[in-house]
C-alpha positions as protocol buffer text, in pm:
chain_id: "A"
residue {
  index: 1
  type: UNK
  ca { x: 2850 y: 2133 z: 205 }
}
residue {
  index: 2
  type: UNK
  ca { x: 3198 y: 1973 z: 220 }
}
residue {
  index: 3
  type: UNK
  ca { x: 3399 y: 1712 z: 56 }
}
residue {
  index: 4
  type: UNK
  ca { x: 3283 y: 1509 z: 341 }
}
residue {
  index: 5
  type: UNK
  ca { x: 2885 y: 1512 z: 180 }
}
residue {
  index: 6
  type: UNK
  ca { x: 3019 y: 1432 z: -179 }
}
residue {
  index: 7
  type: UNK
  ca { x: 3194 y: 1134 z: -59 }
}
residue {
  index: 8
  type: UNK
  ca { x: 2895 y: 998 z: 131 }
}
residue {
  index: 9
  type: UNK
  ca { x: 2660 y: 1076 z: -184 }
}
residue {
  index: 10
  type: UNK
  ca { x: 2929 y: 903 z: -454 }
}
residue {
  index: 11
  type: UNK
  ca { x: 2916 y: 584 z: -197 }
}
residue {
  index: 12
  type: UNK
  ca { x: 2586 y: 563 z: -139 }
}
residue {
  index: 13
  type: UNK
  ca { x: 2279 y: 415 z: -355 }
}
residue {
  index: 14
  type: UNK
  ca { x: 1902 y: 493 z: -273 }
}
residue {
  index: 15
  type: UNK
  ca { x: 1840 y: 155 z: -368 }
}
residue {
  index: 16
  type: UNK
  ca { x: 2018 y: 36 z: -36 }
}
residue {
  index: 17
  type: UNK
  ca { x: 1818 y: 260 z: 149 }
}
residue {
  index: 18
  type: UNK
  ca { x: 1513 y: 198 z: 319 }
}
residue {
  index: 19
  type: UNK
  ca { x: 1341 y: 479 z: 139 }
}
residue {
  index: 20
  type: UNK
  ca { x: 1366 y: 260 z: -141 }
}
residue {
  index: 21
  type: UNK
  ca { x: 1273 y: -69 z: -9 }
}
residue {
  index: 22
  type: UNK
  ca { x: 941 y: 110 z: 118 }
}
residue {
  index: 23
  type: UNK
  ca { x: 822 y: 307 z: -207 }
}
residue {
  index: 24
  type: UNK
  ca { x: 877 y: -69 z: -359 }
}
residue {
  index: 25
  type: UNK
  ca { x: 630 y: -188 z: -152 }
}
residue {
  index: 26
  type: UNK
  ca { x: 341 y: 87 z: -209 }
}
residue {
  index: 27
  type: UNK
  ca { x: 489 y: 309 z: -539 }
}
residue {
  index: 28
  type: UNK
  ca { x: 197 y: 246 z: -817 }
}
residue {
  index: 29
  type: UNK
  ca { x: -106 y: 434 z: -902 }
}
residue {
  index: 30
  type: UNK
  ca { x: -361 y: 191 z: -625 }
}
residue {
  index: 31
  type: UNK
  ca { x: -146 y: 42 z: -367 }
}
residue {
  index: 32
  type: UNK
  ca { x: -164 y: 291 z: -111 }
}
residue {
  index: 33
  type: UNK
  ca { x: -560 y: 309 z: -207 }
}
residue {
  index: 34
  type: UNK
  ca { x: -591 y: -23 z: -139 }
}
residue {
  index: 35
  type: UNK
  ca { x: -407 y: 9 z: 191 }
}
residue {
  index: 36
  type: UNK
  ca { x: -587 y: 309 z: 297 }
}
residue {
  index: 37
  type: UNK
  ca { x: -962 y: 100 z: 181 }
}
residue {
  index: 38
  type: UNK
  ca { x: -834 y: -165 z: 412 }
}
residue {
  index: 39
  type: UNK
  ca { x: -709 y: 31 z: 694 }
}
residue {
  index: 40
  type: UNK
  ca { x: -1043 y: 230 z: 727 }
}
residue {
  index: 41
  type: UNK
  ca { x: -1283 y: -27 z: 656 }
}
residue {
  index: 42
  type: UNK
  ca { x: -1069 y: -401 z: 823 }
}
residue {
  index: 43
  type: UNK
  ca { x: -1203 y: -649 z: 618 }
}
residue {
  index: 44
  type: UNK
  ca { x: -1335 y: -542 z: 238 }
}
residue {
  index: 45
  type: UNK
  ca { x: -1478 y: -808 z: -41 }
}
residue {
  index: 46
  type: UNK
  ca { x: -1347 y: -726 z: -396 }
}
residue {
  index: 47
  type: UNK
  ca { x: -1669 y: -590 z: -555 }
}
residue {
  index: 48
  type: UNK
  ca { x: -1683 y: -335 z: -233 }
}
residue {
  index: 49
  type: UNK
  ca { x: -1339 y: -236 z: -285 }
}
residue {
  index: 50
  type: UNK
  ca { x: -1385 y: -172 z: -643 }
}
residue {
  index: 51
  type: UNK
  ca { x: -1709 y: 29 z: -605 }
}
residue {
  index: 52
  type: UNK
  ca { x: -1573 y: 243 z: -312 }
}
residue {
  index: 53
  type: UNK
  ca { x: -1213 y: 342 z: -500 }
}
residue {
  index: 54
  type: UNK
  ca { x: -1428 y: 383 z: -864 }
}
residue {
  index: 55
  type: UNK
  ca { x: -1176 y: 408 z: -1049 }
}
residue {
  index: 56
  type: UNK
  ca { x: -1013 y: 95 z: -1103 }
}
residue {
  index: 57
  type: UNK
  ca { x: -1045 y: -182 z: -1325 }
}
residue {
  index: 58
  type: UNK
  ca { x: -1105 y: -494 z: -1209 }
}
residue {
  index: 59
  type: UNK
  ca { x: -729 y: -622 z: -1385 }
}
residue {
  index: 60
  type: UNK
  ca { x: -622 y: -358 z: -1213 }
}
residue {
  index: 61
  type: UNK
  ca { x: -743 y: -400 z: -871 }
}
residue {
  index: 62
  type: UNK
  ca { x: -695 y: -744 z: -894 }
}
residue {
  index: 63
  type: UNK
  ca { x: -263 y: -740 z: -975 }
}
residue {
  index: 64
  type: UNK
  ca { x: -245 y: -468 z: -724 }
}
residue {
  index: 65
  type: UNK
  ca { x: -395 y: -675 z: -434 }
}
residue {
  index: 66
  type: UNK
  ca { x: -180 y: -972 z: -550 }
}
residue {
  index: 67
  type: UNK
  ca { x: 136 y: -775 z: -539 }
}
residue {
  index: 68
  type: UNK
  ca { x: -9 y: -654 z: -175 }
}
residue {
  index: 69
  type: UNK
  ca { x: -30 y: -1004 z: -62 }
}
residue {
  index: 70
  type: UNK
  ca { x: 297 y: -1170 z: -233 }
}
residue {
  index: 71
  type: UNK
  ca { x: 468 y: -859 z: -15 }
}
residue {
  index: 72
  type: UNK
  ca { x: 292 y: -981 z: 321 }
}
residue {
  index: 73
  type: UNK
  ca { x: 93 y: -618 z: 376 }
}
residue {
  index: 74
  type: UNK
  ca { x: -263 y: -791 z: 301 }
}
residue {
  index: 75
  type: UNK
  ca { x: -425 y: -1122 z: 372 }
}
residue {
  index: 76
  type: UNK
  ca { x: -644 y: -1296 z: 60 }
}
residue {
  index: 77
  type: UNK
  ca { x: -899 y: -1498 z: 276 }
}
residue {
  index: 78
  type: UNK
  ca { x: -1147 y: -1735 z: 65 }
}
residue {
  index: 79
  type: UNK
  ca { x: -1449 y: -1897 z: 182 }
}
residue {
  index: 80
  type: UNK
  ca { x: -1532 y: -2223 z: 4 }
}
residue {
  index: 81
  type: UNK
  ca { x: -1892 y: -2154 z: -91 }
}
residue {
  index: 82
  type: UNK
  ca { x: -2098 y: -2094 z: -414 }
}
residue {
  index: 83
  type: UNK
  ca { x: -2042 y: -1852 z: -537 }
}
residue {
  index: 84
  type: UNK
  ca { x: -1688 y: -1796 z: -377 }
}
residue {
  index: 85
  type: UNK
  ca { x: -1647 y: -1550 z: -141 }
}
residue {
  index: 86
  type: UNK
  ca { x: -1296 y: -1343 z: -116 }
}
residue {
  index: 87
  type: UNK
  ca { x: -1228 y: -1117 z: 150 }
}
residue {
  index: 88
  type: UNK
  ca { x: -940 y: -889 z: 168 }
}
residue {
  index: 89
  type: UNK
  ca { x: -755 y: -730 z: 489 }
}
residue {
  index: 90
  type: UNK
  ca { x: -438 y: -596 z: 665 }
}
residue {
  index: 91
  type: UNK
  ca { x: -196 y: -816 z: 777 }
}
residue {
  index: 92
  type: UNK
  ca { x: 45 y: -688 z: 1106 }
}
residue {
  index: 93
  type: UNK
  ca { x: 329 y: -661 z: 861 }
}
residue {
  index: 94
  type: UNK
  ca { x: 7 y: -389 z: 653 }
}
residue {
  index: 95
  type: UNK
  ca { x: -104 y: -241 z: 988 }
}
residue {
  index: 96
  type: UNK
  ca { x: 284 y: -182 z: 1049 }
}
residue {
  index: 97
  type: UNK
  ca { x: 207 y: 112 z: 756 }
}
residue {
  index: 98
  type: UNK
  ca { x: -126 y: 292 z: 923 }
}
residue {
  index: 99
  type: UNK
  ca { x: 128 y: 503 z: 1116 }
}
residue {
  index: 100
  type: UNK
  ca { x: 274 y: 669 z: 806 }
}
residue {
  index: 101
  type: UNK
  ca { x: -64 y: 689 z: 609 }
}
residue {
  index: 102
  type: UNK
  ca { x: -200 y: 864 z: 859 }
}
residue {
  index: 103
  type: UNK
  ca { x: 87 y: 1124 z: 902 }
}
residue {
  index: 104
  type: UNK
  ca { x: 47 y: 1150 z: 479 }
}
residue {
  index: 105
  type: UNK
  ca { x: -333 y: 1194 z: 539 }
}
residue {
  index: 106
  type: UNK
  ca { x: -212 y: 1502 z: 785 }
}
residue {
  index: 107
  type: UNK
  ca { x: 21 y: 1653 z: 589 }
}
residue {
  index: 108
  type: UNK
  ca { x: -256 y: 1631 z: 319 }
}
residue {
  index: 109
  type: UNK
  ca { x: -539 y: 1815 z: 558 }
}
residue {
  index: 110
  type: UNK
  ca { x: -304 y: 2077 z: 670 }
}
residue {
  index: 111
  type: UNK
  ca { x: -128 y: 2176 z: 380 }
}
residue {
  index: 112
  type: UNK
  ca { x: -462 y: 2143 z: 147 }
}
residue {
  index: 113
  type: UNK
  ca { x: -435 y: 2447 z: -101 }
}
């Protein structure tokens, strides 16, 4: 590796990078979870969603599917009934991510130690 490699590095910043923008969107402990709950089962209720990932505390669940939707990848839809009714589900912008959670669920099956 050449001069030519250290001078890219010392210019560049992962934060410009769309690496970075992307792990910003799904880095913490549930997000992809939730993505993957979504992408298998299209539209989940919260109670379902907490029961199938186990897990998770309901604070927790619920701040990680608000971050979801204030970044565009889910869509909150609420029913005006009694008692309410909240259903949760991919937006185009979410589906956009299937793609690469499937090739991370392949890499998982084939290099599973």
């Amino acid at each position: 590796m050449g001069n030519s490699f250290l001078k890219s590095i010392q210019t560049s910043r992962l934060e410009d990078s769309g690496f970075h923008y992307t792990l910003s969107l799904i880095s913490g402990k549930y997000k992809l979870v939730v993505l993957y709950t979504l992408a298998t089962f299209d539209v989940v209720r919260f109670n379902e969603m907490q029961r199938f990932i186990g897990s998770i505390s309901y604070k927790t669940l619920s701040s990680t599917l608000k971050e979801l939707e204030e970044d565009k990848l889910i869509i909150r839809t609420e029913y005006p009934q009694v008692p309410p009714k909240v259903e949760y589900s991919l937006s185009p912008r979410g589906k956009s991510l299937i793609p690469v959670m499937h090739a991370l669920c392949q890499w998982g099956e084939d290099n599973r130690l």
